[in-house]
C-alpha positions in Angstrom: 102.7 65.3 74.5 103.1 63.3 77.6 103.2 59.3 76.8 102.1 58.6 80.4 99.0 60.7 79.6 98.6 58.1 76.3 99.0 55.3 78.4 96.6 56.1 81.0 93.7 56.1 78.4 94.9 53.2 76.9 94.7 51.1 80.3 91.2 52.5 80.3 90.3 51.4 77.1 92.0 48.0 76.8 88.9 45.6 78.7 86.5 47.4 75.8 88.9 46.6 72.7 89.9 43.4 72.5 93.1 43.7 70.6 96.4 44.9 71.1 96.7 48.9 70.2 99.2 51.5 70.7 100.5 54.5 69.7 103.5 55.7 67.8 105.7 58.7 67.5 106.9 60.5 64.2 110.2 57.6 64.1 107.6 54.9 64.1 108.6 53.9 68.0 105.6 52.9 70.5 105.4 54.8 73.2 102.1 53.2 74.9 100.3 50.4 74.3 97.9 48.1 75.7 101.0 45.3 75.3 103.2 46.9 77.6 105.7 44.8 76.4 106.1 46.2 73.1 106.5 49.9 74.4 110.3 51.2 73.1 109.5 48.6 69.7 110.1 50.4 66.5 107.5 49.6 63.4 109.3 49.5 60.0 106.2 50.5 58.1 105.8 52.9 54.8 103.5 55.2 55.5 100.9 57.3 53.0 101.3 61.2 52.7 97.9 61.6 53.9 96.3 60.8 57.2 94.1 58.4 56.2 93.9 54.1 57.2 96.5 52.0 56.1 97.5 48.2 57.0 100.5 47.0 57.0 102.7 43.7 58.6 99.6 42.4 60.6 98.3 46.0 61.5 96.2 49.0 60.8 97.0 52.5 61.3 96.0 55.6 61.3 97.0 59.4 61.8 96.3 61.6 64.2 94.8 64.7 63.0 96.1 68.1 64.9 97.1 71.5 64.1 100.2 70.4 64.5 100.6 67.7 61.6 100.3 63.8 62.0 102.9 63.7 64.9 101.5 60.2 66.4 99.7 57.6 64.4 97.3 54.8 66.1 98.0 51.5 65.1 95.7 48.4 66.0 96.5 44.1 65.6 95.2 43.2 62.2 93.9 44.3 58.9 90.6 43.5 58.8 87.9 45.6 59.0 87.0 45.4 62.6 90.3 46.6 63.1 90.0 49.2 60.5 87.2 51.0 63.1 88.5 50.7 66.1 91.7 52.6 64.5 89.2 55.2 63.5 87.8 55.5 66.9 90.8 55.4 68.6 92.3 58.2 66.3 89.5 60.5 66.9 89.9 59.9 70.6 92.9 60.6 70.9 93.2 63.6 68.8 90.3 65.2 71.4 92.8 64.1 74.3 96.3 65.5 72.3 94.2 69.0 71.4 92.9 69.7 75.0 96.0 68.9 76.6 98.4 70.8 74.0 95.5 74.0 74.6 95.7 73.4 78.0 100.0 73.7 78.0 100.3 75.1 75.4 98.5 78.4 76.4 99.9 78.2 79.8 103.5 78.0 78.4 102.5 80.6 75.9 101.4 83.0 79.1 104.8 82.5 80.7 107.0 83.3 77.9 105.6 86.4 77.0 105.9 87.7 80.5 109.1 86.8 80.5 110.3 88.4 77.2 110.7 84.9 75.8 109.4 85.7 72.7 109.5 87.9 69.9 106.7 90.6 69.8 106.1 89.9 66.0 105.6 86.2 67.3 102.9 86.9 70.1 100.1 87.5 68.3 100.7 84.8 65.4 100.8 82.1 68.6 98.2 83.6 69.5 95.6 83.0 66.3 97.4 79.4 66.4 95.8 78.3 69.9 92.7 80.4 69.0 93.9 82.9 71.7 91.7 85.9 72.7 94.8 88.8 72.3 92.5 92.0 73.0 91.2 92.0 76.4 92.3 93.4 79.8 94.3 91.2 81.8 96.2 91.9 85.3 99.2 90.2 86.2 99.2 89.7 90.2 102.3 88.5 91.5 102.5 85.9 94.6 105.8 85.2 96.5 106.1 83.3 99.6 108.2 84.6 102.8 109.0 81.4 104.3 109.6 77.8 103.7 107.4 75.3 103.4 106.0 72.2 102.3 102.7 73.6 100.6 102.2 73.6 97.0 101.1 77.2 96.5 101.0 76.2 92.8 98.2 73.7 93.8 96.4 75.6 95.7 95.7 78.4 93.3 94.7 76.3 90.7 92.2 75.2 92.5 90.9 79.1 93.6 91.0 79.9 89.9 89.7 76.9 88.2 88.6 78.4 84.5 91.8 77.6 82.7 90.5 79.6 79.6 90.8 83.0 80.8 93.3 82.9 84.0 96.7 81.4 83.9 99.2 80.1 86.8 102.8 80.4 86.0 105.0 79.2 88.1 108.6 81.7 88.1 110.6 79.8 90.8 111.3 78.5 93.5 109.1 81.9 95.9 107.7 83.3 92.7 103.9 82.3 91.5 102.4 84.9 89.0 98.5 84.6 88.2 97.8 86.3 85.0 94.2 87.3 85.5 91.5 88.6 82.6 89.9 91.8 84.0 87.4 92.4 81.9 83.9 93.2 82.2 83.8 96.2 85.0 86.8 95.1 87.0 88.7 97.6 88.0 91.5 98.4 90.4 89.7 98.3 93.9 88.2 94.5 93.1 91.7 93.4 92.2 93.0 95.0 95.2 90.1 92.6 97.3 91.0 89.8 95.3 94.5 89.6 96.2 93.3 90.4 99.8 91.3 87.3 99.8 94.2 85.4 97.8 96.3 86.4 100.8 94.0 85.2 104.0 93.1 82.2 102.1 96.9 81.1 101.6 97.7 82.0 105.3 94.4 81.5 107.1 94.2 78.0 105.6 97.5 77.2 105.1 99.9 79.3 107.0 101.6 80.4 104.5 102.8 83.9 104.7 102.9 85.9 101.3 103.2 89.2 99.6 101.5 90.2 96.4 102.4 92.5 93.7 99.7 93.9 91.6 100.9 95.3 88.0 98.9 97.4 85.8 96.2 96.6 83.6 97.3 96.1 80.3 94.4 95.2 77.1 97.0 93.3 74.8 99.2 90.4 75.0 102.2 92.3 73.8 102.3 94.3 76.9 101.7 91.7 79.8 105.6 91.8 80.4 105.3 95.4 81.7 102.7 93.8 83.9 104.9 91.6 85.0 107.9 93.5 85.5 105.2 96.2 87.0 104.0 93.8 89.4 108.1 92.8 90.5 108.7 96.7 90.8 105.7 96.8 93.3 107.2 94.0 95.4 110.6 95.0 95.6 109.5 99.1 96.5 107.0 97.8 98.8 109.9 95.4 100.8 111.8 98.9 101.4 109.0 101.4 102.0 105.6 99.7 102.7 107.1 97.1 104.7 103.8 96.3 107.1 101.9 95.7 103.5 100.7 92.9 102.4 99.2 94.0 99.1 101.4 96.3 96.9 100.2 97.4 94.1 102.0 99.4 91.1 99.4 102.5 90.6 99.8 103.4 94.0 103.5 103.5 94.6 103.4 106.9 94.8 106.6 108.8 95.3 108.0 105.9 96.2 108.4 104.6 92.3 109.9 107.7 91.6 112.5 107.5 94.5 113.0 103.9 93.6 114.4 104.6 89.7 116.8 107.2 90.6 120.3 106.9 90.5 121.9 106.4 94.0 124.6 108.5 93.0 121.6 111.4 92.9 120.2 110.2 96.0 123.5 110.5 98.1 123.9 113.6 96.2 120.2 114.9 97.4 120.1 114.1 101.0 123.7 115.6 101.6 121.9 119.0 100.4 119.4 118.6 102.6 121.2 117.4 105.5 124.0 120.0 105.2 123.5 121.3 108.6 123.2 117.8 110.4 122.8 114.5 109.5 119.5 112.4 109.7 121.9 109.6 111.4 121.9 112.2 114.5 118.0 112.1 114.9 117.1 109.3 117.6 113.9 107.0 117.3 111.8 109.2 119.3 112.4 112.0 117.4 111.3 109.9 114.0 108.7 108.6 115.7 107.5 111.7 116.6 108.2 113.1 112.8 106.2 110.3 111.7 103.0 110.9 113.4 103.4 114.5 112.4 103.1 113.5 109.2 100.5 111.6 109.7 98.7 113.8 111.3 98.7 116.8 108.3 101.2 118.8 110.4 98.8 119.6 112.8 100.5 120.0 116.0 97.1 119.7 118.2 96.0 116.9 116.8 99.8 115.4 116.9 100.6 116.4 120.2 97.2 114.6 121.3 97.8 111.6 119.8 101.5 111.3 121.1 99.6 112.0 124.8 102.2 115.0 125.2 102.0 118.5 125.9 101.5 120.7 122.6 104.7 123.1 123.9 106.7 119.7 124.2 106.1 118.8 120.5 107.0 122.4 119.3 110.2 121.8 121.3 110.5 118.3 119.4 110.3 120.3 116.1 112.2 123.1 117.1 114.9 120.9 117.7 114.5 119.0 114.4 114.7 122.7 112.6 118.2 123.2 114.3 119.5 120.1 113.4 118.4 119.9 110.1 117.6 123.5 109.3 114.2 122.3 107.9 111.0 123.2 109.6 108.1 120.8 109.4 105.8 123.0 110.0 105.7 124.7 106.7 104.8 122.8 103.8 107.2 123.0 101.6 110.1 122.2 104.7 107.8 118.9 105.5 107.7 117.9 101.9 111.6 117.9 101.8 112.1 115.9 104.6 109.7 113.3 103.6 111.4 112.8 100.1 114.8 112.7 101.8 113.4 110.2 104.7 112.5 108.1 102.2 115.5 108.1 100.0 117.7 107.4 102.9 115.5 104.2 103.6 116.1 103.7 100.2 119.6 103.8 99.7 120.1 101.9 103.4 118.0 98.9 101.2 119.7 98.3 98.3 116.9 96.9 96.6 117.2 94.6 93.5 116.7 96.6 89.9 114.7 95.2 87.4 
């Protein structure tokens, strides 16, 4: 509990009770007080084994009631009985402030250790009764990082974009890393997350210049498994930073290929593209040549429609691939040639990337 939060209501308070009041810790210390000057004193008093009012050296006191057990007790100048309810005010007061701030951390802190495997799975869900926690409902972890320096507080600024505290969370990772643990109940599905972290993004860089990418894990719908969210929602980033590189939005269901590519062992991939490069290497093919694989692709294979959007003569692109086929012995105008050498251009960009593993 933060004494600085105490103190704060107690400068609030002390014009409407005219006494000296204060609050101490389990060791009997005060750690605010309307007295300032008494803060870091120590009170040598016996106390009762139940939380109820109790004078003592010139001073009532009484327990505050949580969850958690009479941590801090109230204490108020003198033992009469006007004294007596304004430690019985003050108590209930402040055991309001102590719940909603220990819900409000609490839950928050709760979030970020299960998404970081910081806690036991046998734990989760007994934390989770303990801060009246709703476990079984579909939540999303998206996953912000920021691409340059700057003196914006992200953290901040998505706080305020999602403001109900009870049902979406903001965790700060570290230093790049802000993950926003959304519920997605009720309809949601996929395509509006996709928007939301579209709007996320122009918001943060329209507003604020801030350039970011976002990682969108899977919908999970229990606590348990919002680590695999997470760690979903890292993969997404760190595939997306070798093969969707123009993206600003990655998000895990749609990784594709690229997933698969992206858990193999490079040993395997080294392995693969010298089988498939046997007759040449894809080092000898020059950037007009990809380029012009690249818009083939995009283009179904069809050389027409290729040829007219390169603004070349369709004989000049089946020279182009005809050259590719004697280089690499694979023809990309049947299927099962073009599939080949799309796996094995992206596991070269892959293993030129070296990405992180998580």
């Amino acid at each position: 509990m933060s004494n600085r939060l105490f103190q704060g209501v107690i400068q609030q308070m002390k014009e409407t009770v005219d006494k000296p009041f204060g609050i101490l810790d389990d060791t009997q210390t005060v750690i605010a007080c309307s007295d300032l000057n008494m803060i870091g004193e120590q009170m040598q008093v016996t106390f009762p084994n139940v939380p109820e009012l109790f004078t003592g050296k010139g001073y009532t006191f009484k327990q505050i009631e949580s969850s958690g057990g009479g941590d801090y007790t109230v204490f108020v100048e003198g033992e009469e009985l006007i004294s007596a309810k304004y430690a019985g005010v003050l108590s209930v007061a402040f055991a309001n402030i102590k719940f909603y701030y220990d819900e409000k951390y609490d839950r928050a802190n709760f979030i970020k250790n299960i998404i970081l495997d910081n806690i036991l799975p046998g734990d989760i869900y007994l934390k989770a009764r303990e801060l009246y926690f709703n476990s079984d409902v579909s939540r999303t972890v998206i996953l912000i990082r920021t691409l340059d320096q700057n003196d914006v507080s992200l953290y901040d600024i998505l706080q305020n974009l999602f403001p109900d505290k009870s049902k979406d969370f903001i965790i700060n990772i570290n230093e790049t890393d802000i993950a926003i643990v959304k519920e997605t109940t009720g309809g949601v599905d996929s395509k509006d997350i996709e928007n939301l972290a579209s709007t996320i993004a122009d918001t943060i860089s329209g507003e604020f210049f801030v350039h970011v990418v976002i990682g969108i894990g899977t919908t999970v719908d229990n606590l348990r498994d919002l680590a695999r969210s997470f760690k979903d929602a890292q993969v997404a980033l760190e595939v997306g930073k070798v093969f969707d590189t123009e993206k600003t939005i990655i998000s895990y269901d749609n990784l594709g290929i690229a997933r698969l590519i992206y858990q193999l062992p490079t040993t395997l991939c080294d392995t693969f593209l010298k089988e498939v490069f046997k007759r040449g290497s894809i080092d000898s093919l020059d950037h007009e040549t990809l380029f012009t694989i690249q818009r083939f692709f995009e283009n179904n294979l069809n050389v027409s429609e290729t040829s007219r959007k390169l603004f070349v003569h369709r004989n000049t692109l089946v020279y182009r691939l005809e050259k590719i086929k004697k280089i690499t012995g694979l023809d990309l105008r049947e299927f099962d040639h073009a599939i080949v050498f799309k796996i094995a251009l992206m596991v070269n960009k892959y293993l030129k990337s070296s990405p992180v593993k998580y």
